[in-house]
C-alpha positions in Angstrom: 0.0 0.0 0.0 1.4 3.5 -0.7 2.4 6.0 2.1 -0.6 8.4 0.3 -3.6 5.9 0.8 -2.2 5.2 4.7 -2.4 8.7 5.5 -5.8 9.4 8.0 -6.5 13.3 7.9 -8.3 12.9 11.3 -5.2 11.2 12.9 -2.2 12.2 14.0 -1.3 16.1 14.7 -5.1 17.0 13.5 -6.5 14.4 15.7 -8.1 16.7 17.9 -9.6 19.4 15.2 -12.8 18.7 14.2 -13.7 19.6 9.7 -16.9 21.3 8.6 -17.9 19.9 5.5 -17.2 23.2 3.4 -13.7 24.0 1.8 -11.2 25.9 4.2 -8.5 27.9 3.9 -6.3 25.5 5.8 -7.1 22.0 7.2 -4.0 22.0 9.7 -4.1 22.9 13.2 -3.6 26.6 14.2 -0.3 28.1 14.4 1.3 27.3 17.8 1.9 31.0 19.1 2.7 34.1 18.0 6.4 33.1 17.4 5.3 30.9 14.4 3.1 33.4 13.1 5.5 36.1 13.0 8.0 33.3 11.4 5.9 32.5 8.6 4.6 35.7 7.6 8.4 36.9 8.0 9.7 34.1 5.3 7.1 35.3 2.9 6.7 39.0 3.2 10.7 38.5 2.9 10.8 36.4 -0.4 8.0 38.8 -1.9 10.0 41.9 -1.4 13.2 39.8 -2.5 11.4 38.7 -5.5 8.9 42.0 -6.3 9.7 41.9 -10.0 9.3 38.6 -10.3 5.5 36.8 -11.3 6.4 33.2 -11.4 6.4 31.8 -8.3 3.6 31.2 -5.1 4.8 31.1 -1.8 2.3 30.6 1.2 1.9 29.3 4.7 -0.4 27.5 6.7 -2.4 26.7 3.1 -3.5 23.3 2.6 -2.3 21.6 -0.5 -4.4 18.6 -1.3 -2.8 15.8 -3.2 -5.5 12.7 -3.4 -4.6 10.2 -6.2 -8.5 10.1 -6.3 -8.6 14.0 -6.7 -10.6 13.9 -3.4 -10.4 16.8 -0.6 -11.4 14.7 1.7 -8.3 12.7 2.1 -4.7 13.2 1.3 -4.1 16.6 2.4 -1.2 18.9 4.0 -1.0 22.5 5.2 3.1 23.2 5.3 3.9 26.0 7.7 5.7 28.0 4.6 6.2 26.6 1.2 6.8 28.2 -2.2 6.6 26.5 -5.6 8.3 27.6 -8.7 7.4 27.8 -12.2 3.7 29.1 -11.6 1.1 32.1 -11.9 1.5 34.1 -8.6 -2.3 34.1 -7.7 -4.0 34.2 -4.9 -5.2 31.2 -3.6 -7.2 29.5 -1.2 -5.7 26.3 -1.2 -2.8 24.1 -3.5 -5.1 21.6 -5.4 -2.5 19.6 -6.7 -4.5 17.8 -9.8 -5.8 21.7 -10.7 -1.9 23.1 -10.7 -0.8 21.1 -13.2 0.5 18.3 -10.6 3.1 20.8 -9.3 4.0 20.5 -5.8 6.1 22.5 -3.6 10.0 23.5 -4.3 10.6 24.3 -0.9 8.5 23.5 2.1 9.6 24.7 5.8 7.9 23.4 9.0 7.9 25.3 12.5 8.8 22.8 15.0 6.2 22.8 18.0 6.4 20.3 21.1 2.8 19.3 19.7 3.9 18.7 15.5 7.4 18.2 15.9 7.7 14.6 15.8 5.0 14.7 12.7 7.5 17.3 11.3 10.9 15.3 11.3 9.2 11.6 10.6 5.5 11.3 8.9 5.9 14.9 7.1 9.4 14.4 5.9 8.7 11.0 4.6 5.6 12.4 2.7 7.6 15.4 1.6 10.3 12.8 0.5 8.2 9.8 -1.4 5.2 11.6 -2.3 5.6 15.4 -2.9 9.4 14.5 -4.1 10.1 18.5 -2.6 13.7 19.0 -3.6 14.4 20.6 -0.4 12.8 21.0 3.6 13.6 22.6 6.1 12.8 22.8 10.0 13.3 25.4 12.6 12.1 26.0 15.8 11.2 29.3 16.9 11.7 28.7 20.7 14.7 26.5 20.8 16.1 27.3 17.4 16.5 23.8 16.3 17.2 23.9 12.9 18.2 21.8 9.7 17.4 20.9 6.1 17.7 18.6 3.8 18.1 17.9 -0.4 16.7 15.6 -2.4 19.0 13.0 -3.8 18.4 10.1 -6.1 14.8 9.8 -4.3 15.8 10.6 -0.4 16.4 13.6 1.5 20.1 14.0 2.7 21.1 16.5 5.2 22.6 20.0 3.8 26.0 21.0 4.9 26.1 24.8 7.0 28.0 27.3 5.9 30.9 29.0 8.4 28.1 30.7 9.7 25.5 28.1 10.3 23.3 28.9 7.3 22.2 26.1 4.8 22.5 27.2 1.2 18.6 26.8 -0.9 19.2 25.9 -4.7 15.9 26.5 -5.0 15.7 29.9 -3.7 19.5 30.6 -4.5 19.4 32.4 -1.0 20.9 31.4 2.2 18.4 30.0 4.8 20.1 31.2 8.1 19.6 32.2 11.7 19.2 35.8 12.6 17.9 37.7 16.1 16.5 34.3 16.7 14.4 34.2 13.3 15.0 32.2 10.5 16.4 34.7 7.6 16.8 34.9 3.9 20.3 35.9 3.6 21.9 36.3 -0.4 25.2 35.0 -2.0 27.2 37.8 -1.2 25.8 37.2 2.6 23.8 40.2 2.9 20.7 40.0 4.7 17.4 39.8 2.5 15.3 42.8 4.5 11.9 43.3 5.5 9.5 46.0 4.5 10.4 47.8 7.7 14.3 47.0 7.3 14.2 48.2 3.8 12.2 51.6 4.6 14.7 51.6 7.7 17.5 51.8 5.0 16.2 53.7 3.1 15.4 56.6 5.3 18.9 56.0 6.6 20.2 56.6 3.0 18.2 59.9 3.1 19.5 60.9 6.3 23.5 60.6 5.1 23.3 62.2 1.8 21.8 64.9 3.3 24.3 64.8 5.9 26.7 64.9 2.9 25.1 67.7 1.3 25.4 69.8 4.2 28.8 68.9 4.7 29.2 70.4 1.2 27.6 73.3 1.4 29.1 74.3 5.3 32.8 73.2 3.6 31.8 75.8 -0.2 30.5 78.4 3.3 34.1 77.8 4.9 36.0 78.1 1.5 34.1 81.0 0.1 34.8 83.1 3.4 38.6 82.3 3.2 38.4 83.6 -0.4 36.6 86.7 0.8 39.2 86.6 3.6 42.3 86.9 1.6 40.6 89.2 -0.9 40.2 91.6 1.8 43.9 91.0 3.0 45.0 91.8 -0.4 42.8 95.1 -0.7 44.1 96.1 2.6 48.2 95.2 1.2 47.2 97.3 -1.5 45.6 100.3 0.4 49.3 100.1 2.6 51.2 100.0 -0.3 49.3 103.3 -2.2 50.0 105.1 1.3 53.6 104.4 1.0 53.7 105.5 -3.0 54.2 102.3 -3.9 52.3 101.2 -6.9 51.2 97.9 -6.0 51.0 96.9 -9.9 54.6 97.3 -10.5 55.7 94.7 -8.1 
C-alpha cells in the first residue's frame, strides 16, 4: 500500500480538530503562538520583497495543499507551515489543489517545530515530503529552541545539507541562504547580505536619506568655509594694497 492511501486526515497532529464539510482555507491545526506566526509571515513578506519583479512563483503558509490520487479533498491533504513552488502564476489562492496546478507540488517546504507537530515534522511529514511530494528541499526550525536543519533531495531521499561557516544552509531552489538571525530564520543572499523586511528596507532607506543629506550639508558648510577664506584673503589683499598706495608704492609694479 502507498504512504498516500495510509495517511488518516483525522489522525495524528489534527487528531483533535474537528472539519466542517465546506472547503477551508487550511485543514491543519492553528499556528502554535505568536512566534510561528511572526516566522511564517516573515519568510514570505521577505521572499515577496526579495522577489517583487518577479511573477512566477507562489509562496504561502499555513495553506492546505491537497494531493489525493483520487482528486478527493477529503483525504490526502497537508497544510506546510511555509512553502513556495516555482514555475507558476502568482495568484491568490485559497488552497494548492494539486490535480488543478498542473501536478506541481512545492520546491521548498519549511515546517515550524512545536512540542505538539514536531515529531509529525521530522518523521511522517518528511517522509511524505520525501516519497510523495518528491520536494527537492525542507527545512525545520524552531522558533523557541532554534532547532534547525534541512535537507536535499537525492536520487529519491532527502540528505542532510552541509552549514556554511556561519551556520546557514544554502537553498538551490531559492538561490538564498536559509540562516539564523535575532532568533528568526532569515533569507540571507550570495554575497551574505541579509534579505530585509518592508520595515528594514524603509529603515534603509530613510537612513540613506539621512547621510546624503548629511553629505550635502557637509558640502555646502565646507563651499561656506572656503568661500569666506576667499573673501578673507581678498580683503587682505585690498588692505596690502591700500598700505602700499600710502607708502607711494604702486602695488602693480611689483
Amino acid at each position: 500500500m502507498s504512504l498516500a492511501k495510509e495517511i488518516d486526515p483525522y489522525k495524528d497532529d489534527q487528531k483533535d480538530v474537528l472539519f466542517p464539510t465546506e472547503e477551508l482555507y487550511s485543514d491543519e491545526p492553528p499556528l502554535e503562538s505568536d512566534l510561528h506566526l511572526e516566522q511564517m509571515n516573515l519568510l514570505i513578506d521577505c521572499l515577496k520583497l526579495w522577489w517583487e519583479n518577479r511573477n512566477d512563483f507562489y509562496a504561502a503558509g499555513n495553506l492546505t495543499i491537497y494531493f489525493s490520487p483520487q482528486q478527493l479533498k477529503n483525504e490526502d491533504f497537508r497544510g506546510p507551515d511555509f512553502f513556495v513552488v516555482l514555475d507558476t502564476d502568482n495568484l491568490h489562492r485559497d488552497s494548492w489543489v494539486v490535480w488543478q496546478e498542473n501536478g506541481k507540488y512545492p520546491n521548498i517546504i519549511v515546517e515550524l517545530l512545536s512540542p505538539s507537530t514536531a515529531s509529525t515534522d521530522r518523521g511522517l511529514k518528511k517522509e511524505i515530503y520525501q516519497d510523495i511530494f518528491q520536494t527537492p528541499e525542507y527545512f525545520w526550525f524552531s522558533p523557541k529552541n532554534l532547532e534547525f536543519a534541512g535537507f536535499i533531495l537525492i536520487n529519491g531521499k532527502y540528505q542532510p545539507i552541509e552549514s556554511n561557516s556561519q551556520g546557514w544552509l544554502w537553498s538551490q531552489q531559492l538561490n538564498l541562504y536559509l540562516g539564523i538571525h535575532e532568533n528568526q530564520l532569515r533569507y540571507f543572499t550570495p554575497e551574505g547580505e541579509l534579505v530585509p523586511t518592508y520595515q528594514e528596507l524603509a529603515d534603509q532607506r530613510q537612513q540613506n536619506i539621512e547621510q546624503e543629506k548629511q553629505r550635502a550639508d557637509e558640502a555646502q558648510l565646507y563651499a561656506e568655509q572656503e568661500k569666506q577664506r576667499a573673501d578673507e584673503a581678498v580683503a587682505e589683499l585690498k588692505a596690502l594694497k591700500a598700505k602700499l598706495r600710502e607708502l607711494n608704492i604702486d602695488p602693480n609694479s611689483l
